[in-house]
Structures are given as C-alpha cells and as structure tokens.
C-alpha positions in Angstrom: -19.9 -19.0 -12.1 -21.1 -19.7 -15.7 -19.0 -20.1 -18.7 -21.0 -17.5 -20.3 -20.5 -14.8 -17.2 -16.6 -16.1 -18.0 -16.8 -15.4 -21.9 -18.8 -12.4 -21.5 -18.0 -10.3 -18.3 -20.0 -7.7 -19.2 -23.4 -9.3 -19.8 -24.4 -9.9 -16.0 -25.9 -6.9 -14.3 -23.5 -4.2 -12.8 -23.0 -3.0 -9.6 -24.3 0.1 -8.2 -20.9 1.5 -8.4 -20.3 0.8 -12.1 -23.9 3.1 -12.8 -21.8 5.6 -10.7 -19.1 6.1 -12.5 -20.8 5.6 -16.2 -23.6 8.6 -15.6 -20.4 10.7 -13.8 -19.1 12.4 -16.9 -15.6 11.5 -16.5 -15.7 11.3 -12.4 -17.3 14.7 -12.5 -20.2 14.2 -11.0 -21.9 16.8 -9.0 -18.8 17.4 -6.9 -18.0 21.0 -7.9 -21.7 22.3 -6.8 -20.9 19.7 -3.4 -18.3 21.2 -2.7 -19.4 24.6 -2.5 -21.8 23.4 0.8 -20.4 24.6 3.3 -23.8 23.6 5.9 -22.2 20.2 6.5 -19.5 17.8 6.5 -21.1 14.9 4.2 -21.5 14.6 0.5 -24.1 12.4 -1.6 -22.9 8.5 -1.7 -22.9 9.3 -5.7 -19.7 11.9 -5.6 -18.5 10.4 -2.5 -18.3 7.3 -4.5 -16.2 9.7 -7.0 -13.9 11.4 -4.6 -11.9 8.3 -4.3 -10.6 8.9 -7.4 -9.2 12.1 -6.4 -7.3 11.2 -4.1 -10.0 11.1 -0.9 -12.3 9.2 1.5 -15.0 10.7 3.5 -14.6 9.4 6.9 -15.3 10.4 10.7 -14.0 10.1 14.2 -15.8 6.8 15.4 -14.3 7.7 18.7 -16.8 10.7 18.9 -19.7 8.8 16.9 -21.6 7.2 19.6 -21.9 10.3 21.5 -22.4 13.1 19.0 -25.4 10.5 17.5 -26.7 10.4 22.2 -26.4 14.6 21.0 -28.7 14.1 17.8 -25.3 15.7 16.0 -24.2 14.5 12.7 -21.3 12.6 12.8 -17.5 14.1 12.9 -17.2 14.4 9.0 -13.5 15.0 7.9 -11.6 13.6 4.8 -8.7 11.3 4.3 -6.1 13.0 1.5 -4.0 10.5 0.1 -1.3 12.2 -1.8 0.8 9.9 -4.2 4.6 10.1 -5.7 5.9 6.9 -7.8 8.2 5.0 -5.9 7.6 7.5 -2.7 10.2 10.0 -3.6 9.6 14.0 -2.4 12.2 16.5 -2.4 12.5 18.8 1.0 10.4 21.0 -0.5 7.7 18.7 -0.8 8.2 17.2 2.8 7.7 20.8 3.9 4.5 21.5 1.8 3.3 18.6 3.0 4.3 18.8 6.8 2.4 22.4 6.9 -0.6 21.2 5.3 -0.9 18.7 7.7 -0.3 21.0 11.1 -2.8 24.0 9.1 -5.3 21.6 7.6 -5.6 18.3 8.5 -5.0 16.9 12.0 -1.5 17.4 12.6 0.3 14.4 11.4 1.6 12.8 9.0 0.7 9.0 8.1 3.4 7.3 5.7 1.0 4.6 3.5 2.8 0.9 2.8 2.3 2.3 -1.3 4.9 4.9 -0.5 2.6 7.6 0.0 1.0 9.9 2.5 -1.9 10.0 4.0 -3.6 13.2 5.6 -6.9 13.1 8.4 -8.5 14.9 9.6 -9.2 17.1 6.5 -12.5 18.9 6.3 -14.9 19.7 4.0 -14.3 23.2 2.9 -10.6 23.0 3.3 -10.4 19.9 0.4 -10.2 22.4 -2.3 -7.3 24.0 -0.7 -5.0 21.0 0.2 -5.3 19.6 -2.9 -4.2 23.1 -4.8 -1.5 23.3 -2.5 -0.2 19.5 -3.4 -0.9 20.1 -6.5 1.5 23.6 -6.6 4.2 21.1 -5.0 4.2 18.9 -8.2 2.6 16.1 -6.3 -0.9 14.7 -6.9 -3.8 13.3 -5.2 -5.4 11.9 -8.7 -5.6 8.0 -8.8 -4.4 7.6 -4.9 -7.7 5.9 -4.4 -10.2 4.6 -6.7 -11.1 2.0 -9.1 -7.4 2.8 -11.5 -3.9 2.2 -10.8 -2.6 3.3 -7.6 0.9 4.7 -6.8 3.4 2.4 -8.3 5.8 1.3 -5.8 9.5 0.7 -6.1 12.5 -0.1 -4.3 13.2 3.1 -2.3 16.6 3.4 -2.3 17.3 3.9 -6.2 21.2 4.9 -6.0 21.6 1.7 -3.8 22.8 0.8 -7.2 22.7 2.0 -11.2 20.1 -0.6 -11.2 17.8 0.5 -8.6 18.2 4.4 -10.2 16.9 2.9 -13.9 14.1 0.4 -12.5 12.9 3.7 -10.3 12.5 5.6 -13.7 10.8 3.0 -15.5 8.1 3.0 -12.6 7.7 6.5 -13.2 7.0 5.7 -17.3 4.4 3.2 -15.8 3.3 5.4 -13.2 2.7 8.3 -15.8 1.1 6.5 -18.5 -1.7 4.9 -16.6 -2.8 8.4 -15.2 -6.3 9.2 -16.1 -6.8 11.4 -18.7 -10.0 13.1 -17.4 -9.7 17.0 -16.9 -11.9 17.1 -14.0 -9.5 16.6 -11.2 -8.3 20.1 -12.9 -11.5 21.4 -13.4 -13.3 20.9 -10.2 -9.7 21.6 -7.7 -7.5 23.6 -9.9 -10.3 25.9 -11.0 -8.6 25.0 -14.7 -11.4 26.2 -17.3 -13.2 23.4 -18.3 -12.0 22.3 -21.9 -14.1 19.8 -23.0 -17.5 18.7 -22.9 -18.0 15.3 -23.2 -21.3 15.6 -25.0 -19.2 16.8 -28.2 -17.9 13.2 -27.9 -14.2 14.4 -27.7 -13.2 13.5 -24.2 -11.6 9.4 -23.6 -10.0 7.2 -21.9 -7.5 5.9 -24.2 -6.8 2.9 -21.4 -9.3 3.2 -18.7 -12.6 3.9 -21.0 -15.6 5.8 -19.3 -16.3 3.4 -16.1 -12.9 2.5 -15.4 -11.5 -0.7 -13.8 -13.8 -2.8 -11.9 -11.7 -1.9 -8.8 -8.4 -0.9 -7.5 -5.4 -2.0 -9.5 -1.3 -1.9 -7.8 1.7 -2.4 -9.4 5.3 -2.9 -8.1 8.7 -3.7 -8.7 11.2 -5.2 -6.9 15.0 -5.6 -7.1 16.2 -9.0 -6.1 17.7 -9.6 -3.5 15.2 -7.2 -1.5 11.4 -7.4 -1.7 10.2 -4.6 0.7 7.7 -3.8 -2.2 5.8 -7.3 -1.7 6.0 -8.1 -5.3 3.8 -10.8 -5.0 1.0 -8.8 -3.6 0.7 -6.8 -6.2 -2.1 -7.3 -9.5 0.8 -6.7 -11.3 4.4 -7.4 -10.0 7.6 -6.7 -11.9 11.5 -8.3 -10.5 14.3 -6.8 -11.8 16.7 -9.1 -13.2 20.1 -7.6 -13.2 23.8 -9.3 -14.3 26.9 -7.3 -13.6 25.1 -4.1 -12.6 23.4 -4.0 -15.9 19.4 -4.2 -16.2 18.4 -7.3 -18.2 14.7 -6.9 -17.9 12.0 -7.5 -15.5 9.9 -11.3 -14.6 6.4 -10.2 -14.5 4.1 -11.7 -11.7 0.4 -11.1 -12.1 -2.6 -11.9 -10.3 -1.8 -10.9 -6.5 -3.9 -9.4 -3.8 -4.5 -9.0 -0.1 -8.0 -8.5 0.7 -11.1 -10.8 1.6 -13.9 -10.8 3.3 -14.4 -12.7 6.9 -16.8 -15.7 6.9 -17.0 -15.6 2.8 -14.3 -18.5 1.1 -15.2 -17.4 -2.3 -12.8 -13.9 -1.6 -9.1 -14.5 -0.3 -5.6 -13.0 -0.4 -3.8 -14.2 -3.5 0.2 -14.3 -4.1 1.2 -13.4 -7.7 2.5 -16.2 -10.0 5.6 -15.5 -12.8 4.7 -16.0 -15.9 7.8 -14.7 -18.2 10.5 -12.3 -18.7 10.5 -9.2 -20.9 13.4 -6.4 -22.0 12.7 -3.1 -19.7 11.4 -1.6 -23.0 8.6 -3.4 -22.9 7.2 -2.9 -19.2 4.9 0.1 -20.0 3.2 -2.0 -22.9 3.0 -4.9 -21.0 1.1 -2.9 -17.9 -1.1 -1.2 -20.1 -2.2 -4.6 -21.7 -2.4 -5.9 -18.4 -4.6 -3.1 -17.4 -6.7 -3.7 -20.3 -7.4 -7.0 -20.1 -8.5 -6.4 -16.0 -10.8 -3.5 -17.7 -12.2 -6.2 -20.2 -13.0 -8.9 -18.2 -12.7 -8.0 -14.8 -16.3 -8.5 -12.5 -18.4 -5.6 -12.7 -21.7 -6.9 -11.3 -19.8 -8.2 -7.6 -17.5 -6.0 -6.1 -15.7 -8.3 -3.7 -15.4 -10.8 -6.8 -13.8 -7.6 -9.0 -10.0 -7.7 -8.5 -7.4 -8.9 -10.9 -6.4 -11.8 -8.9 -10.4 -13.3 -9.4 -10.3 -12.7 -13.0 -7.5 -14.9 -13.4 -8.4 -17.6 -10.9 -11.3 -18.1 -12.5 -10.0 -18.4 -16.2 -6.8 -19.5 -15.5 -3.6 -19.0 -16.4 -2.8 -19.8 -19.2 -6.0 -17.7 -20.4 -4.5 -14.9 -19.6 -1.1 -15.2 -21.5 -2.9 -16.1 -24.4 -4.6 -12.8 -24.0 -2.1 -10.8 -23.2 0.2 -12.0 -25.5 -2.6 -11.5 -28.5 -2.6 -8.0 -27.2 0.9 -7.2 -27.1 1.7 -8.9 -30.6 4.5 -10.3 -28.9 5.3 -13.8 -26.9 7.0 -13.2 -23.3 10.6 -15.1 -22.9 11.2 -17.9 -19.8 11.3 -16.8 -16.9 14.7 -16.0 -15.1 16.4 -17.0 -12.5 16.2 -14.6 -9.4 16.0 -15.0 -5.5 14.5 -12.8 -2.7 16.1 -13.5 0.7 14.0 -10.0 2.4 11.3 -7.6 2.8 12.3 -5.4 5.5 14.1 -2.5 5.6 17.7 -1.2 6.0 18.3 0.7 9.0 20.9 3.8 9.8 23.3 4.8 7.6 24.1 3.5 4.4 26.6 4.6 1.3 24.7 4.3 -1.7 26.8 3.9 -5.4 26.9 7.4 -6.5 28.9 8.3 -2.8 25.3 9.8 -1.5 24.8 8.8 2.0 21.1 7.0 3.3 19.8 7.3 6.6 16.3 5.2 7.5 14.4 6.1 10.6 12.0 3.5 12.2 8.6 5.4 11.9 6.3 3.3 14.2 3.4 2.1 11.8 4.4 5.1 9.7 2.5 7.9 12.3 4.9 11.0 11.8 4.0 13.1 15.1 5.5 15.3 17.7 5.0 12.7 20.9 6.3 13.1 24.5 10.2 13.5 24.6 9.8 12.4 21.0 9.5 15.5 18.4 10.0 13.2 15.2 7.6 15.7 13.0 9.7 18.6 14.0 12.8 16.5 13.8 12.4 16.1 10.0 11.1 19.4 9.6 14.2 21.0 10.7 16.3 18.4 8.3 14.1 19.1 5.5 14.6 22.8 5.9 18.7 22.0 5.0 18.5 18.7 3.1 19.7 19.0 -0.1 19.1 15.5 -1.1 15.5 13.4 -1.3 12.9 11.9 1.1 12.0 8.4 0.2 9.1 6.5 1.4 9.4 2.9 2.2 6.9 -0.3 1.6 7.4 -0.5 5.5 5.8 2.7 6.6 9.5 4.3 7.1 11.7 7.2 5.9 14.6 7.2 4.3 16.4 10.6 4.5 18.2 10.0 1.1 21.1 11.3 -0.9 23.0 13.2 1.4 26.3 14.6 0.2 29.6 14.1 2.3 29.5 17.6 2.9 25.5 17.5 4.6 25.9 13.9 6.8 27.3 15.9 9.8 24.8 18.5 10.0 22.2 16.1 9.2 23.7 13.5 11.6 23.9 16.5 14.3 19.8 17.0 13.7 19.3 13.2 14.4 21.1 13.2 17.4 19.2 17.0 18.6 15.9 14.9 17.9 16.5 11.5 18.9 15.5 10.5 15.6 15.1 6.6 15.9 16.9 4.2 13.5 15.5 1.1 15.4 18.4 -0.1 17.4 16.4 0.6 20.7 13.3 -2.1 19.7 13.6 -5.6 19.2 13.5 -7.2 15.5 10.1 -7.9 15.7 9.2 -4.6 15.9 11.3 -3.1 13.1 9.9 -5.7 11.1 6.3 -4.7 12.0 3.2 -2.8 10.0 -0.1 -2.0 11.0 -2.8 -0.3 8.8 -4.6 3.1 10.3 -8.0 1.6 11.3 -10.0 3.3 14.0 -10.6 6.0 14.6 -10.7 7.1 10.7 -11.2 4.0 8.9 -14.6 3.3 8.4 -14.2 -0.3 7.8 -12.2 -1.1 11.1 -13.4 -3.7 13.3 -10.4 -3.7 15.9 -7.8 -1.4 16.7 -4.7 -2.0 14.5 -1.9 1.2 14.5 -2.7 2.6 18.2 -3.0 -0.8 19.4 -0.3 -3.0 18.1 2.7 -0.5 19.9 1.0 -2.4 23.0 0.8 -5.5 22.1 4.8 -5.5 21.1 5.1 -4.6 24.4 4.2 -7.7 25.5 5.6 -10.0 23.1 8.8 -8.6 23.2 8.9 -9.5 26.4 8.3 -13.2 25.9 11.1 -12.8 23.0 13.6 -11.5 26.1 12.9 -14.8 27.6 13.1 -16.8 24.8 16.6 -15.1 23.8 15.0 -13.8 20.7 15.2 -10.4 20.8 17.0 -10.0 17.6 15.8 -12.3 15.9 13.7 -11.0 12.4 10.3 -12.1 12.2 7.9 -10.4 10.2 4.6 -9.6 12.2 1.7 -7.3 10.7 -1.8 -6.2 12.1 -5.0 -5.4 10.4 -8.1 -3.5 11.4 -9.8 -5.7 9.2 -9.7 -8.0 6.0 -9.2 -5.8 3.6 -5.2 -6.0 3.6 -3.7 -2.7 3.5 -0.8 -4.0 5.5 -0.3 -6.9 3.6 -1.0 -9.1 6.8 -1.3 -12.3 4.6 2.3 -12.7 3.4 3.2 -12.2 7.3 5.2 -14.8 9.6 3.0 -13.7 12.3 -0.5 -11.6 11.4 -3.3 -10.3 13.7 -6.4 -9.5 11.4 -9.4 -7.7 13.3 -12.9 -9.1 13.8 -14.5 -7.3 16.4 -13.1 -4.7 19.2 -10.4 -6.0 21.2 -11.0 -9.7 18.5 -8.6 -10.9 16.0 -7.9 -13.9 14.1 -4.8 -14.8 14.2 -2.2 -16.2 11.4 0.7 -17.9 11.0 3.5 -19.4 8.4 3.9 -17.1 5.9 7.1 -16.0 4.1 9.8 -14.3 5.5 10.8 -12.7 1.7 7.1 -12.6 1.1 6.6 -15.3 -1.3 4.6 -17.4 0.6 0.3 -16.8 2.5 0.1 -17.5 6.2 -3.0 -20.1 7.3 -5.2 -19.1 10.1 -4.3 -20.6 13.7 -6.4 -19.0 16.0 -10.2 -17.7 15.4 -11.5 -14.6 17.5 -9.0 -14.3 20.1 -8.2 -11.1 22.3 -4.7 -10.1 24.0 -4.6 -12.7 26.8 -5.1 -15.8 24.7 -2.7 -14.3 21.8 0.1 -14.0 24.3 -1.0 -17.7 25.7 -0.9 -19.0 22.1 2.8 -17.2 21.2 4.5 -18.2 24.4 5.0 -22.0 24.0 5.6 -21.6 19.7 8.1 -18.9 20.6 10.0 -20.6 23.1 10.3 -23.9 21.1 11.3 -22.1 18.1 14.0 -20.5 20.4 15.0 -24.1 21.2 14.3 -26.4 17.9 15.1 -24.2 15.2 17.1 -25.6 12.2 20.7 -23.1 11.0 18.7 -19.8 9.5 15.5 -21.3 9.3 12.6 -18.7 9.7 10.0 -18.2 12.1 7.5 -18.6 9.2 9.1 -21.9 7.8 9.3 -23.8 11.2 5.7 -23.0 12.1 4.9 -25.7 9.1 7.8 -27.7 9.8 6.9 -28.0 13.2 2.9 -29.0 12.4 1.4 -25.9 13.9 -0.4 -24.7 10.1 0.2 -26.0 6.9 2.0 -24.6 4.5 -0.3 -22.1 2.0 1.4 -21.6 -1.8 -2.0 -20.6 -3.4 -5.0 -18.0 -2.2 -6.9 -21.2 -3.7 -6.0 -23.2 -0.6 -6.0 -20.6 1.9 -9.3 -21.9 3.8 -8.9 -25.5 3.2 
C-alpha cells in the first residue's frame, strides 16, 4: 500500500458499496416503494445492500436452491431479523414478543447471536414491515444490528454478579445509545413515522457516522476481569473493567481486534486487540466516539476485505493511532492497569448474584431455541417468561441466563425447569458447554460447510475419545465456522473447525483458553474421519503429559504441534 493511500484514505477509488450508501439519502434508498412488491421475494442489490442496516439480510434456503432452480423457480427468498439489546438484556415481556413473532412470522425458532442478540429466519418479504413494528412496540430495535456502524455492544451478562458488573452494564448502554444513527428512515420507512426531513434542505446529519458511514462493521465490548465471555480482544474496540474493592476504577481500552479473513488471501486475518491505556469510566463514551471517528476517517473504502478497524491500524501502526486519538480527545490516556482473565465460558445453574437475586443459565446448544423431540426448550421459557418477574440475559456463548429471580420466584421457576427438562449442561461433557458454532447453511449465504446442525454430531464423536482419554470434564474451548468470516470467534479457540467446502474444514489449534491468544492452522481441508484421526493421539497425550492446570490450548505449543500466534500479523507464517 502507498504512503499516500495511508495519508489520504479517501483519495483511492471507492467501492461499489460506498456509491451505495452516499446516493442512499441517509440508508433510504428505494426501500419503502421495494417493499410494497409483493410479486416476489428479492429486492435490488442497491436497498438490499441498505437493509443491513436495519437490522436484515436477504437470504434463502440453499437446501431447496438446487431444486427450485431444476423447477425454473426463483429461489426460497426469506429474511434474517437480527434484533439488538446492549449487553443482551430483555425483560419477559420482550422474550414473549419475541418468542411469538418467531412461531407467527419467521420460522419458528429462536437463534441466540454470540453479540447478545437474536436472530429471526425465516422472515418474508411482506411480513418485514410487521416484525420490525412489532420489535419496535417492545422497546427493542433492529437499527444498526447489521451494517457498516456499531453493532450491539456486548457486556458481561450477569450485571448484579456484582455492583460492578451493574455500573459497567449501564455505561455500555451510554455507548450503545450514543453511536445509534441518527437517520429517520428506519422510522420513516417501518414505523410509517411522517417523514420529517428532507435531506435536500441540507438539515439532516450524522453528527458521528457522516453520510456513507463506516467503511464496514464496527463491535465493541466490555469485559469484567476475571471473566471474558465477551472476547474483549476480538472486538475493534475492547474495554476491561478495572475494579478495586468493589469500586469501578475505569476501563483498559484494547483496540484493533477482529475475527474474519478470507481463505487463500494472507493479506486479510483474524486480529487480537492490543491495550493501549487506562481511562476514568467518564470518559468511555468520548473515547468510543473518537475511536469511531478515526475508523470513519481513515478506514479503507476502496477494498472491502481490507476495511476493518484492525487493518487501519496494522497498517499505520500503533502508535499512529494514539497520536490520533489522543489529538482528538484533547486528552492523554493513563498506563495501563494491571488486570487478569483466567475465562471465557459461562456459569452454569444456579447462582446468587449481590443484590440476593438468584441466576439460572441454561446450556442452549449453539444458541438454536426450539421445541425438539422430548425436549420443549422454546415452550419451556415461554411458560417461565409468562411468571418471571426478573430479566432474560443473553450470553457471548449463545446461552440464557434466566436472571434476577426473587427468593420468592426460584421455586416456581425451579419447578418449570424441572417440568421442561431445561438443561444447565451437567448431562454433556466440558467440551461441549464450552462450544459455539455460527448459523451457516441453510440461511447463511456465505457458508461453505455445515457449522450449527453439524457440530452437535461431531461432539458426539469426540466426546467419545474424551471418555477414553479420561477427559470428560475437562474445559476446552472448541468453536466451528461455516466459513471465514468469524461470527463464532473460531480464532481465539483451543480447538476450531473453519469450513472450506461441504463436509471440508481447516482445522486449528492453540489458542487461548481466556481468549487472549489466535490459534495457527494444523490441518488443511479435512473431513470427519481424518479430524477424529488427527484429535485421538493429541488428546490422549494431553490426557497423559499435561503440566498442573495447564490448558489444552497451551500444551498444543508446548508440546510442538503449532506455534504459538500473539499477532494476526503472524498468523500464516
């Protein structure tokens, strides 16, 4: 890249999606006369390009494609709803909204996002308008679930864990809130709002985003030491709570993190988030929004793959970008503290939060909230819902916490969990509690290989070679893919499966159980047969030659299989 594409990010030519967005009148578009088509399933690449940042992808069934294209048919046309709440917390009342919106409009089920959202498939064309009104009359949104702006901030999900967690959860909704777009047209075009302004009077802005928008996506989290279930250093932006004596001190902010690449291209790779200072919880919102501007400023808008945060950095360095950020905020950051992370996973069962609110987390395989076969999980929280008087919380892992239930409530709640047979994990080995898999087919349109409805299986078989190994409880954090693009955050995993072809994965190894360190690929285009071969002899050695509490991930690179990886900048070397 040239120094003057590095000094002046703007000057190269833009990508088709950046002409997109600048002719779209604040993400207008055409969508409002779209939507009123009701002769087929599609929309023009322009809005559908748009509807991402409302809160929606146009996809179809690729199990029906092959054979509704033998039947000259257009394909299976639905949409993806993601519906976002900072930090993942819902009341009952929102569970319920959202639970009959999925069984009347969408596909049935449920899908729990690793952002702490949901996801609804299955969605189609002319019922769009009507979900998102009726999230929208919940207090919940779908605006900025998707798109090329901040996504949902995530946060520990179990606020009254402590007075700390409860003040860091309402500083990520400040962050949340002020890096919404300002655009009316969400309101406008599905909340039939009358439309206010017209840009061409010159009133209507961005005050942070300006009229195109970040070059791409943009996440944020924080985490509170000990526990990193919100992979803080996966995030663009990543803030750790430093607390003393149950007091909030302020946050270490990480930047420049990210999961996805692209196979066979060693210019993209997943990137971990580096620390570059400490700042008072006053000062988190300014410091995001700068953050946010500077990714806005000089972030790649000509290549797409090259566009995220963790790029602009890794190509002007560090120490670039606290110069710049620190010119923006008027203020210098303070050293870094001292913190640790010894976890990512979750907290099963029962648990007695500060405030003498009780916390129950059910084990939601790959976060797929269904009725299945002497299983009626979606009904199961339905019927809690309908007498929980406490909160919902979504976890970074794709489960549920059934949150804040009063002394009073735990029996009656504890009664519905045993009616249902709702699952706190106990039944399934480690492995699988610490396990994630994105959605992939038969919605997601860039899935190469299965990933949720195939990784159940393949547990199935491991597990068994962790019986024989005497490792059945033992944590190890293993995470699949559909394909490179990293929405379950398979690089920071001990063990990771990412999808090349049906039935093909690469296969990775070594990263870090807290996730602070990338895994290194292992294995190239494998299927089942030669993963199992591969796992049997590392597993039952590690059984055999691990050190006192080392990891899984950790005695990989001990024991020579893959090098250690501390930087996306060595991750194919």
């Amino acid at each position: 890249m040239s120094e003057n594409h590095l000094l002046s990010p703007n000057s190269a030519p833009h990508s088709d999606v950046e002409e997109i967005k600048k002719r779209s009148n604040y993400l207008r578009g055409s969508l409002a006369e779209t939507l009123e088509d009701r002769i087929t399933g599609s929309i023009p690449e322009d809005d559908n390009r748009l509807m991402k940042f409302h809160g929606s992808y146009m996809q179809d069934d690729r199990d029906l494609r092959n054979e509704r294209n033998k039947q000259k048919l257009e394909p299976a046309y639905q949409f993806m709803v993601r519906v976002r709440a900072a930090g993942g917390i819902v009341t009952p009342e929102q569970w319920l909204t959202i639970d009959r919106i999925a069984q009347q409009l969408a596909n049935g089920t449920i899908r729990l996002t690793t952002r702490q959202s949901f996801q609804l498939h299955g969605v189609i064309k002319w019922n769009m308008k009507s979900v998102i009104q009726e999230v929208n009359e919940a207090l919940l949104s779908t605006l900025a679930a998707c798109g090329d702006v901040n996504r949902n901030v995530m946060c520990n999900p179990n606020p009254y864990q402590s007075e700390v967690h409860e003040e860091v959860y309402e500083w990520a909704k400040k962050v949340s809130n002020h890096l919404d777009p300002r655009t009316r047209a969400y309101h406008e075009i599905w909340l039939d709002e009358e439309k206010v302004v017209d840009s061409r009077d010159g009133i209507e802005e961005e005050p942070i985003y300006g009229p195109v928008y970040l070059p791409r996506k943009f996440k944020i989290g924080i985490a509170v030491p000990p526990a990193n279930e919100v992979d803080v250093f996966s995030q663009d932006l990543g803030f750790i709570a430093i607390h003393e004596g149950g007091r909030l001190l302020g946050f270490n902010v990480a930047v420049g993190g990210g999961m996805g690449m692209s196979h066979g291209d060693p210019k993209t790779y997943p990137q971990v988030g580096r620390v570059i200072g400490f700042i008072t919880p006053e000062q988190i919102v300014d410091v995001a929004e700068k953050t946010v501007t500077i990714q806005r400023d000089y972030g790649d808008r000509a290549v797409r793959k090259h566009a995220r945060f963790k790029y602009t950095i890794d190509d002007r360095g560090i120490e670039w970008f606290i110069d710049e950020l620190e010119q923006r905020l008027g203020w210098k950051l303070q050293e870094t503290r001292p913190y640790h992370f010894d976890h990512n996973g979750d907290r099963y069962g029962w648990v007695k939060g500060s405030n003498d609110q009780w916390h129950y987390t059910v084990f939601i395989q790959n976060g797929r909230v269904k009725d299945e076969d002497n299983y009626p999980l979606m009904t199961g929280l339905r019927e809690i819902a309908k007498v929980h008087t406490g909160d919902f919380r979504l976890t970074p892992n794709q489960n549920l916490i059934i949150g804040n239930v009063t002394s009073e409530k735990k029996q009656e709640i504890e009664q519905l969990i045993q009616a249902y047979g709702l699952n706190d994990g106990t039944a399934y080995s480690a492995l699988r509690r610490n396990s994630m898999a994105c959605v992939a087919l038969p919605t997601c349109g860039l899935a190469m290989a299965e990933s949720e409805r195939y990784l159940p299986t393949l547990l199935d078989k491991i597990e068994l070679i962790l019986d024989e190994a005497g490792l059945r409880e033992e944590e190890i954090v293993i995470r699949m893919t559909g394909c490179p693009n990293g929405c379950a955050r398979p690089a920071l995993a001990e063990i990771a499966f990412i999808g090349k072809a049906v039935g093909k994965y690469n296969m990775y190894l070594g990263g870090g159980f807290a996730g602070n360190r990338l895994n290194k690929l292992y294995r190239e285009n494998i299927g089942e047969a030669e993963i199992l071969e591969e796992l049997r002899p590392i597993l039952n050695r590690y059984a055999k030659e691990r050190q006192e509490g080392e990891h899984f991930g950790d005695f990989v690179i001990r024991a020579g299989y893959v090098k250690e990886v501390r930087s996306g900048l060595d991750f194919h070397e």
